[in-house]
C-alpha positions as CSV (number, residue, x, y, z in Angstrom):
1,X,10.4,-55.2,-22.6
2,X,10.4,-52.2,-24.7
3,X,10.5,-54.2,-27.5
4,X,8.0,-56.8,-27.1
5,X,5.4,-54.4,-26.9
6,X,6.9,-52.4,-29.9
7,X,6.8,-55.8,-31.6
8,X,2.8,-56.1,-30.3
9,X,1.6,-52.5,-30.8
10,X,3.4,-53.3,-34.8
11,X,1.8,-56.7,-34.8
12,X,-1.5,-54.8,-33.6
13,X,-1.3,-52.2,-36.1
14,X,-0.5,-54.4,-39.1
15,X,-3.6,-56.9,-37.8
16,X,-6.0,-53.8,-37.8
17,X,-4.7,-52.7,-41.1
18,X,-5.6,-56.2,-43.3
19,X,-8.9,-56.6,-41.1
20,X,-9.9,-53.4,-42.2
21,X,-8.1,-52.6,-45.9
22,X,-11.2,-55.5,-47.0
23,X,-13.5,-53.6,-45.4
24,X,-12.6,-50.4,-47.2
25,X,-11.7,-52.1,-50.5
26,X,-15.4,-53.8,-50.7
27,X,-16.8,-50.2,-49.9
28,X,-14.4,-48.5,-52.6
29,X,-15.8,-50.8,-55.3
30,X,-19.6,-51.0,-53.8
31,X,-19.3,-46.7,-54.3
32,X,-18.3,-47.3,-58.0
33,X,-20.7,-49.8,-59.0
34,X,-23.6,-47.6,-56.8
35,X,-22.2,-44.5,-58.5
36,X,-22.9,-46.2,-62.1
37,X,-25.8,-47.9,-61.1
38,X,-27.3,-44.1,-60.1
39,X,-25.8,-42.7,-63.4
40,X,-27.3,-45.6,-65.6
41,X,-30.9,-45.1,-63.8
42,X,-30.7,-41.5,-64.3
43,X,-29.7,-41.7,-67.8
44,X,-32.7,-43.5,-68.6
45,X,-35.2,-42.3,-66.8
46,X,-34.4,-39.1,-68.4
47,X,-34.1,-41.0,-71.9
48,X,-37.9,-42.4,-71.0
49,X,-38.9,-38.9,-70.6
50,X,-37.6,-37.7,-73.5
51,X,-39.0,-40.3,-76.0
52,X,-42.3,-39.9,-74.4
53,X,-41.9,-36.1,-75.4
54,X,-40.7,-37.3,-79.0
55,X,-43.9,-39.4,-79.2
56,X,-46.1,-36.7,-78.3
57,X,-44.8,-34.3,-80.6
58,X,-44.9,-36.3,-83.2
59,X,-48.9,-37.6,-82.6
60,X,-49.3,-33.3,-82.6
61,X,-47.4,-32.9,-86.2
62,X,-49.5,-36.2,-87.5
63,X,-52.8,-34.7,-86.4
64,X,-52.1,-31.5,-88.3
65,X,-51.3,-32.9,-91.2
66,X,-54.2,-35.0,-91.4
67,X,-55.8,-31.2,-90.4
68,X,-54.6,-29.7,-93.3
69,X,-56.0,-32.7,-95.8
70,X,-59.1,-32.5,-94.1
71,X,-59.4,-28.3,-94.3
72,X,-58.0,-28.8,-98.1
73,X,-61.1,-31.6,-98.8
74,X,-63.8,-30.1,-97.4
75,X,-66.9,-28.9,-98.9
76,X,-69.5,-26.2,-99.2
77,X,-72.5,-26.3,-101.3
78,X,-70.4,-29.3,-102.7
79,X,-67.3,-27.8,-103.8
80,X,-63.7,-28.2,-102.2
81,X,-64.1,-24.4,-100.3
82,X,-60.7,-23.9,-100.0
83,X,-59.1,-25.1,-103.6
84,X,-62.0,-22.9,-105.2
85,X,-60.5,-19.4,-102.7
86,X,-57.5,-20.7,-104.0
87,X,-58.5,-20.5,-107.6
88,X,-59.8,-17.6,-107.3
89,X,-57.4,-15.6,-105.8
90,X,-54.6,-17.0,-108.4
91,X,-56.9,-16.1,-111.3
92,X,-55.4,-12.6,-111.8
93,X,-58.5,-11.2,-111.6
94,X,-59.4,-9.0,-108.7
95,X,-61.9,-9.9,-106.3
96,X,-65.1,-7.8,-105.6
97,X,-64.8,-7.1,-102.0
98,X,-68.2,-9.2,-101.9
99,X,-67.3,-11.9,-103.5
100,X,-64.4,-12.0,-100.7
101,X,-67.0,-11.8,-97.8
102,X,-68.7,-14.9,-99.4
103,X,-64.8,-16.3,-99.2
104,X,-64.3,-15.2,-96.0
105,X,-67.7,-17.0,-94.7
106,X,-67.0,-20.3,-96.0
107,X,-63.3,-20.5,-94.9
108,X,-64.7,-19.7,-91.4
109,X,-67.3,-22.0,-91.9
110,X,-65.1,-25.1,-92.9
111,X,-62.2,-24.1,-90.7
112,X,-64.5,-23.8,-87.6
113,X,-66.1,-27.1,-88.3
114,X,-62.6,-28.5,-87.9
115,X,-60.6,-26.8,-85.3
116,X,-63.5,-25.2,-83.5
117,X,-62.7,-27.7,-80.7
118,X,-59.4,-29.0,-81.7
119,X,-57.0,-29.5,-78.6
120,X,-54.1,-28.3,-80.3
121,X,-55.1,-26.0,-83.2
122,X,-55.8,-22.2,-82.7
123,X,-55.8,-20.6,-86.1
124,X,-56.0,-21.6,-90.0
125,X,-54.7,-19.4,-92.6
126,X,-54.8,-18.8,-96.0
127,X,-52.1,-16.5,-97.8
128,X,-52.4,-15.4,-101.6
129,X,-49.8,-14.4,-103.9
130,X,-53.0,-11.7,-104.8
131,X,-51.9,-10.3,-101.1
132,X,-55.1,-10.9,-99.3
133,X,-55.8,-13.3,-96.6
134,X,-58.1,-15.4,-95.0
135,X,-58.0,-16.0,-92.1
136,X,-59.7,-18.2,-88.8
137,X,-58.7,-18.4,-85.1
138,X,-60.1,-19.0,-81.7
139,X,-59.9,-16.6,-78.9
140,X,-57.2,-14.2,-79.9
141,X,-55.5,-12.7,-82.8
142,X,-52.4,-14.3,-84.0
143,X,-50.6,-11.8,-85.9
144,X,-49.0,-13.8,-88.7
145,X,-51.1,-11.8,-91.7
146,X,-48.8,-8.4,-90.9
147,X,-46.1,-8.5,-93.1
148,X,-46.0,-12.3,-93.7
149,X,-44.7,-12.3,-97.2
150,X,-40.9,-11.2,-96.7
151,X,-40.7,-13.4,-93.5
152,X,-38.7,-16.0,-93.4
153,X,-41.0,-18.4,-92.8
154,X,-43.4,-17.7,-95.4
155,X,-40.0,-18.1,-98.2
156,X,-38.9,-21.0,-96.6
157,X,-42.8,-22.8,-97.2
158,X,-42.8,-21.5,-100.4
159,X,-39.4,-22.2,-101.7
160,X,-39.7,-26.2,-99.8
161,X,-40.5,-29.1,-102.6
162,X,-41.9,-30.6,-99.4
163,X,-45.8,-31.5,-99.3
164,X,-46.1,-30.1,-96.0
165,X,-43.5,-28.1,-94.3
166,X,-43.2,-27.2,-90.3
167,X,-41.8,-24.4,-89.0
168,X,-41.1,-22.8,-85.6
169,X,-42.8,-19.0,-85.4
170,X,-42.2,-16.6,-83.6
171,X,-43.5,-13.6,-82.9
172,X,-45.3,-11.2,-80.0
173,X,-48.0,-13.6,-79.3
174,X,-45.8,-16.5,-79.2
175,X,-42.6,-15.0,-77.8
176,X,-40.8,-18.3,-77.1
177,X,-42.4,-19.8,-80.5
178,X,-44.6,-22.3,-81.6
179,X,-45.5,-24.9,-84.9
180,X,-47.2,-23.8,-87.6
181,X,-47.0,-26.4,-90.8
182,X,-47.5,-25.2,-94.2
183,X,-48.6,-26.4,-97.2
184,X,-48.3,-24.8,-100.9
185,X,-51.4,-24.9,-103.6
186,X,-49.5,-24.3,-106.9
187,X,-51.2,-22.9,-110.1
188,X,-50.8,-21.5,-113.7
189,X,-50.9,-18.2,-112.3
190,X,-49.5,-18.3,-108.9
191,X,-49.2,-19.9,-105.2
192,X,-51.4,-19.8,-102.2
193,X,-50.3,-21.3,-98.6
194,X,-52.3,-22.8,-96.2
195,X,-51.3,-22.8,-92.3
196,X,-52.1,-24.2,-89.5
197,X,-51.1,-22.8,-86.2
198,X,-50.3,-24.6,-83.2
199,X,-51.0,-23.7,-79.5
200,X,-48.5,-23.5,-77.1
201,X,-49.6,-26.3,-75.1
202,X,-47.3,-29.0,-76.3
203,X,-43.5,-27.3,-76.5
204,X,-44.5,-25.6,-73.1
205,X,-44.4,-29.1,-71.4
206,X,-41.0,-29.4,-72.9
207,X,-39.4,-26.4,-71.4
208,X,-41.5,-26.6,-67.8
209,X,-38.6,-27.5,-66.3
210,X,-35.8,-26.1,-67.9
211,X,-33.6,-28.7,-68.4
212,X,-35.3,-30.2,-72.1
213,X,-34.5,-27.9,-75.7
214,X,-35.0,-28.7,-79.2
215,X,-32.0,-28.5,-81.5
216,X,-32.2,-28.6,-85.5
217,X,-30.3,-30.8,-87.4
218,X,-27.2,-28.2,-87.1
219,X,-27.3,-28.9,-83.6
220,X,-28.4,-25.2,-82.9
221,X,-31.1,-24.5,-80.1
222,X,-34.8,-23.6,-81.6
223,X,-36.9,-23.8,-78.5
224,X,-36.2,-23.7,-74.9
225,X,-33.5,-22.3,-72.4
226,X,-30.5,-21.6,-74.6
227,X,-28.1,-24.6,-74.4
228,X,-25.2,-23.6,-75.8
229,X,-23.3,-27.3,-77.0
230,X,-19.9,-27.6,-77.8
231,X,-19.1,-28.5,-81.5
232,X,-17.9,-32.1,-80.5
233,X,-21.8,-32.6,-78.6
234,X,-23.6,-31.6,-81.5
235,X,-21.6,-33.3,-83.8
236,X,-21.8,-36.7,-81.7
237,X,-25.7,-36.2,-80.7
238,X,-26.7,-35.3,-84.5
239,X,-25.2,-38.3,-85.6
240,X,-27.5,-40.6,-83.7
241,X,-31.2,-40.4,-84.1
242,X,-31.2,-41.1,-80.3
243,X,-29.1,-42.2,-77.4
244,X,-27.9,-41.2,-74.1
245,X,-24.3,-39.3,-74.2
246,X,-22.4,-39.2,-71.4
247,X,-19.0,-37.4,-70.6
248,X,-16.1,-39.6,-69.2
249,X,-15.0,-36.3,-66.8
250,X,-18.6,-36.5,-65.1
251,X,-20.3,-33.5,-66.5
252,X,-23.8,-33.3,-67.5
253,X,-25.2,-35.9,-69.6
254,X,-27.3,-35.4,-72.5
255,X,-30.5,-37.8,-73.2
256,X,-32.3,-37.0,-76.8
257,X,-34.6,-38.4,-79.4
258,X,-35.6,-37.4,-82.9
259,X,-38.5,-36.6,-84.5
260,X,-40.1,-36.9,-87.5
261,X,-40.0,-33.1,-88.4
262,X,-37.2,-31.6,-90.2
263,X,-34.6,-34.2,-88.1
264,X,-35.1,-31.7,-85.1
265,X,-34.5,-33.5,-82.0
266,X,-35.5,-33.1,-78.3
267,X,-32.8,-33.0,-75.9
268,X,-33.1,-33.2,-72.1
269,X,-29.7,-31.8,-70.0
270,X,-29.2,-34.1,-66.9
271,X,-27.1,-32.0,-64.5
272,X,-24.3,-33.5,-62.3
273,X,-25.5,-32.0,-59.6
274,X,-27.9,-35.1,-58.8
275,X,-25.4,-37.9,-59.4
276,X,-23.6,-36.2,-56.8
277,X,-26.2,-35.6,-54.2
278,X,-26.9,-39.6,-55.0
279,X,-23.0,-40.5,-54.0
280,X,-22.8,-38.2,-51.0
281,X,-25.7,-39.6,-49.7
282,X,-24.6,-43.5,-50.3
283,X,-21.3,-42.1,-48.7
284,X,-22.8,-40.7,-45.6
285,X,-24.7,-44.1,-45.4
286,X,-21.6,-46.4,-45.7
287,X,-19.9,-44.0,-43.4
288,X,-22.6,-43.9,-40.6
289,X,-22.1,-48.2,-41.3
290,X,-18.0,-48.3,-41.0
C-alpha cells in the first residue's frame, strides 16, 4: 500500500514537474528577449536624442560662421567696416583716440545690425595685435578682452591654419563654458581676430539632465558632468563617428554622435538602473501570471 502511493505521489511529482518546466522555460526565454527588446528601445531612443542634439549644434556652429562672413562683409559709408579697423590697427601706426571712437561706432553699428536680435549670439569681438579691442555685446559684459592675449584660446585661434576655428571658453560669466568661433585677418604687419560669442542656450539643453557630455577627439570631457571613461570606451567610441556601445556585463551604455567641430562628439550615459527597473517590472508581471 505504502508503495503504491509512493509510486503515485513520484508519478504526481514528476507529472507536475514536465507540465510546469514548459511553463518556466517559455518564461525564461520570454524575460531574455523582453530584456533585449527594453535594452534595444532604450539604446535608441537615447541614440535619437543624441543625434537630434548633434544636429542642433551643428545648425548653431553653421549659423555663426555664416555670422562671421556676414560681420566680415558688411559696410559703412561703403566700405567693408571691419577689414578697414583691421587695417588700421595692423598699420603700425597708432590710432588717435578719435579716430578709435569713429571705429568703435561703426563696429557697433554693423555688429548690432547683425546680432542685435540673433537667438544665439551675445557678443562680437575684435582683438588687435596693436592691443586694443573692439568690442559689442547685448545685455552684459562678457569678459574675454581682460588678459585675452596669453590665453589659450586666443594662441590656439591664432596659431590654427583653420579658416574659422571653435573653441570652448570659459570663464566667470560662463562658468561651465560656452562656443565662441574665431577667425584670423592676416596682414603685412600683423594679425587681428574676430569672435563671435555664443550664448549658453544651446550646451545647457545638453547637460539639463545630466546624463549627456561632450568629449574631444581624445576622448576627454569638455562640457557637462565629468564622465570619467575608461581608456578602452574612449578608444572604442572615438573610433566611430557614432553608434551605440554597449557593455556585455550590463553596465551603462553609451549612445553618441559627432559633430562637425573639431571631431568633438556628444555622448549621452544610459544608466542600468532603468533596464533594471524595466525587467523587475516584466518579472513581477510574469510572476503575478504564474
Amino acid at each position: 500500500m505504502k508503495c503504491k502511493k509512493s509510486f503515485r505521489t513520484l508519478f504526481l511529482g514528476v507529472l507536475l514537474t514536465v507540465s510546469i518546466l514548459p511553463v518556466i522555460i517559455i518564461f525564461l526565454f520570454t524575460l531574455h528577449n523582453n530584456s533585449r527588446f527594453y535594452q534595444t528601445q532604450i539604446s535608441e531612443m537615447g541614440n535619437h536624442e543624441v543625434q537630434n542634439k548633434v544636429a542642433e549644434v551643428n545648425r548653431v556652429t553653421e549659423h555663426l560662421q555664416e555670422l562671421l562672413t556676414a560681420l566680415i562683409f558688411s559696410t559703412y559709408d561703403d566700405m567693408s567696416c571691419i577689414l578697414e579697423i583691421s587695417a588700421q590697427e595692423t598699420q603700425g601706426e597708432n590710432l588717435t583716440a578719435y579716430e578709435r571712437l569713429l571705429n568703435a561706432r561703426k563696429f557697433e553699428y554693423v555688429s548690432d545690425n547683425l546680432i542685435g536680435t540673433d537667438q544665439y549670439v551675445d557678443g562680437v569681438y575684435l582683438f588687435n595685435e596693436s592691443g586694443y579691442t573692439y568690442s559689442f555685446v547685448k545685455n552684459k559684459e562678457l569678459g574675454m578682452e581682460k588678459d585675452y592675449y596669453h590665453s589659450k584660446w586666443y594662441q590656439e585661434i591664432l596659431a590654427s591654419r583653420d579658416f574659422e576655428m571653435v573653441q570652448l571658453y570659459k570663464n566667470e560669466v560662463f562658468p561651465k563654458g560656452t562656443i565662441i568661433m574665431g577667425r584670423v585677418f592676416p596682414s603685412a604687419n600683423g594679425k587681428s581676430v574676430l569672435v563671435v560669442v555664443c550664448n549658453e542656450s544651446v550646451l545647457r539643453q545638453i547637460s539639463e539632465d545630466g546624463q549627456m557630455f561632450i568629449i574631444d577627439e581624445n576622448g576627454n570631457t569638455l562640457y557637462g558632468e565629468r564622465e570619467e571613461l575608461s581608456e578602452k570606451e574612449k578608444k572604442e567610441i572615438c573610433a566611430r563617428k557614432n553608434g551605440i556601445l554597449s557593455q556585455k556585463n550590463g553596465d551603462d551604455t553609451y549612445v553618441f554622435g559627432t559633430l562637425k567641430i573639431n571631431n568633438w562628439k556628444i555622448v549621452e550615459k544610459i544608466s542600468s538602473m532603468i533596464l533594471n527597473c524595466c525587467i523587475k517590472r516584466t518579472q513581477y508581471i510574469y510572476s503575478c501570471c504564474l
